[in-house]
KOLVOVEX-616211 format. One record per atom (N, C-alpha, C, O): residue in one letter; y, x, z. Coordinates in steps of 0.2 Angstrom, whole numbers, plus 5000, padded with zeros to 4 digits. Atoms other than C-alpha are relative to their C-alpha. Last residue first. Layout:
N
AYXZ ...
//
This chain:
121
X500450055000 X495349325055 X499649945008 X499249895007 X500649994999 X496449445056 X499649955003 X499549945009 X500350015005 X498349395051 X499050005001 X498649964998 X499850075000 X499049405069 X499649954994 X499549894994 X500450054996 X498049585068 X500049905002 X499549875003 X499850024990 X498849625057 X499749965003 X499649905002 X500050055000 X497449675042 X500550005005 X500350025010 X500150034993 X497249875040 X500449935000 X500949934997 X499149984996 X497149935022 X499949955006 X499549905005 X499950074998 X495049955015 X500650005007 X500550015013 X499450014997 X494950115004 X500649955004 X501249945003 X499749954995 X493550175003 X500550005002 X500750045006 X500250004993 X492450004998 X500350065004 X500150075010 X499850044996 X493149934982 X499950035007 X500350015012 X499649964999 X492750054968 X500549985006 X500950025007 X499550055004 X490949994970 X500750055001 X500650105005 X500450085004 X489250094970 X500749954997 X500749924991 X500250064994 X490350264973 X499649904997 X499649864993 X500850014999 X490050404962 X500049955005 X499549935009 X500249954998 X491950444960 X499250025002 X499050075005 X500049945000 X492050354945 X499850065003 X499650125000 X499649964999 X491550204952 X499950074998 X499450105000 X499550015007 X490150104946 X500550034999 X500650054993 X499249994999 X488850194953 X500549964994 X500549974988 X499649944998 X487250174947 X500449975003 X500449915003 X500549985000 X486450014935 X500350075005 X500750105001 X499449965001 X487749864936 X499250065004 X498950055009 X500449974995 X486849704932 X500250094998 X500150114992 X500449955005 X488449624924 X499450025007 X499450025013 X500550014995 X489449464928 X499850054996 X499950064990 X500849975004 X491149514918 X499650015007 X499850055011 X500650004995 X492449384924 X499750044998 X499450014993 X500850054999 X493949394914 X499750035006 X499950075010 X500349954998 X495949394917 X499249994998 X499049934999 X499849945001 X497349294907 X499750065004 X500150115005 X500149985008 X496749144901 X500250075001 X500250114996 X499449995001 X497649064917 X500050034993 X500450034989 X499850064999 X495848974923 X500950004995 X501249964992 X499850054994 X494949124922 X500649934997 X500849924991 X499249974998 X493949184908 X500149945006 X499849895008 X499550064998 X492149214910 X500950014999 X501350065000 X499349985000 X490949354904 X500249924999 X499949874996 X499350055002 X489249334907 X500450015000 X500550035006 X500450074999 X487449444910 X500349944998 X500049894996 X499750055001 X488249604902 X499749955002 X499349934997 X500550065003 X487049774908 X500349935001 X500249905007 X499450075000 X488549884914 X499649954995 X499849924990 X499850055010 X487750064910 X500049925008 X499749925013 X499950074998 X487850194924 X500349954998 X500949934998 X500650055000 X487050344914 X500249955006 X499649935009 X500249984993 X488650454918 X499549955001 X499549925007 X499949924997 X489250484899 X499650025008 X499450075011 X500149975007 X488950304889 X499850085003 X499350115000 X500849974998 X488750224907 X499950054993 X499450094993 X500149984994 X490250104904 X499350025000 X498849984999 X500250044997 X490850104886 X499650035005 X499350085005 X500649964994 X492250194884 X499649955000 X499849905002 X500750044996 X493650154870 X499650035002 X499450085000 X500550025003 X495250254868 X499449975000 X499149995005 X499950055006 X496850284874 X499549994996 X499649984990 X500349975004 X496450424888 X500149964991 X499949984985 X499849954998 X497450334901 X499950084993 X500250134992 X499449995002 X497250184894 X500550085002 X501150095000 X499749964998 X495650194893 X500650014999 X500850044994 X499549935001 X494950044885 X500250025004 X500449995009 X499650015000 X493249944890 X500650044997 X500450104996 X499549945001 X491749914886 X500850004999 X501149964995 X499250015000 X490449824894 X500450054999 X500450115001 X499849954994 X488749804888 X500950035001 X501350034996 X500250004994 X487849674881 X500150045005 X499950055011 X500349944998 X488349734863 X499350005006 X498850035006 X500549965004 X489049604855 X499550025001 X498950014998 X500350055000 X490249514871 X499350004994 X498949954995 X500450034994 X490649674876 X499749954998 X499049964998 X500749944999 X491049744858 X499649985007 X499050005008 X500550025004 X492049604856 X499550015000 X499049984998 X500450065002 X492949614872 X499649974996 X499249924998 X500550004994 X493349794867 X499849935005 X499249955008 X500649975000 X494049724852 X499650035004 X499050015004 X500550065004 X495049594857 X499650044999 X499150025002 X499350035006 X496049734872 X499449964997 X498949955000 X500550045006 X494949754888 X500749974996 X501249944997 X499450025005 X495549844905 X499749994992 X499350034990 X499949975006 X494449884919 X500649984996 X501249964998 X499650035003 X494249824938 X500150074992 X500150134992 X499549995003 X492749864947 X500449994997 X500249934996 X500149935003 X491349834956 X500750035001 X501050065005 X499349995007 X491549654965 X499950095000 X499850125005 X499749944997 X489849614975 X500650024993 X500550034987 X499350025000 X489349434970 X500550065001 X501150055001 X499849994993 X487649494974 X500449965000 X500449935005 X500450034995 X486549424958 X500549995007 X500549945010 X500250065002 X487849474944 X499649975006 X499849915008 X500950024999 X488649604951 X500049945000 X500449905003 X500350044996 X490549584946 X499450005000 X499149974996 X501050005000 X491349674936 X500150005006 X500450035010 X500549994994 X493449614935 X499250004999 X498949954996 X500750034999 X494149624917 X499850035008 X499650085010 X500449974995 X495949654916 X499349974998 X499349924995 X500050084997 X496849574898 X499450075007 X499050115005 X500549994999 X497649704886 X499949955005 X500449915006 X500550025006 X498749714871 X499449975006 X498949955003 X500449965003 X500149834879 X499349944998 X498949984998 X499449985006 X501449674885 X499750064997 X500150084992 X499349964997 X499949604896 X500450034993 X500250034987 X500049924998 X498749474887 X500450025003 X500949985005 X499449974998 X498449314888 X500150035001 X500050055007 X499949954995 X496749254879 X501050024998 X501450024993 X500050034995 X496649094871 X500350065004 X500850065008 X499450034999 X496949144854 X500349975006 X500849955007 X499349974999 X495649264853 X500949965002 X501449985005 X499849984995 X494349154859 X500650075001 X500950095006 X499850064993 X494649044844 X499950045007 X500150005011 X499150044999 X494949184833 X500049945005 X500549925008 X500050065002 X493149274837 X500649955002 X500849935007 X500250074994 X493349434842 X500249954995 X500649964990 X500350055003 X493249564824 X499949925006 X499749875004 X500550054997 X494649654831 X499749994997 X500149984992 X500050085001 X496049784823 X499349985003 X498950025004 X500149985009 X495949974831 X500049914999 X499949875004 X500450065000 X496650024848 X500049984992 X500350004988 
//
């Protein structure tokens, strides 16, 4: 992760985890349909909020990605929101493809755990 240009008053609000970094949930902008969840340090926040397109860090890989660079399913930014705790954002995006890795629209929809029944609506 490399030093930031974000802007020090939105730096200072943000809550980070104990490695530097803050979740970002994508969110289709029109649908409301949740994509996926990322992970965003100041700099890639910055570059989100610059760019119009979402980028996030790999932590896996330790280095910045921006979404669609490699499998043309770009993360066209419409809004980024923090929540109430400062320590997760909202990124509205119109989400061009699969957002999911595995080619799925969302990373949400293959693996929905059974509800007890006493719990079910």
């Amino acid at each position: 992760m490399t030093s930031s240009s974000l802007d020090p008053a939105i730096a200072a609000r943000l809550k980070r985890s104990a490695d530097g970094l803050v979740p970002a949930i994508a969110q289709q902008y029109d649908t409301g349909e949740v994509l996926m969840l990322g992970w965003m340090d100041d700099e890639a926040l910055h570059r989100t909020l610059t760019t119009g397109r979402c980028t996030y860090w790999s932590r896996s890989r330790r280095e910045y990605w921006v979404k669609g660079d490699t499998s043309g399913h770009v993360q066209h930014v419409k809004s980024v929101a923090l929540d109430c705790d400062a320590d997760t954002l909202l990124v509205k995006v119109d989400q061009v493809g699969a957002a999911c890795h595995t080619g799925a629209r969302t990373c949400f929809d293959a693996d929905v755990l059974p509800l007890d029944a006493d719990q079910a609506g």
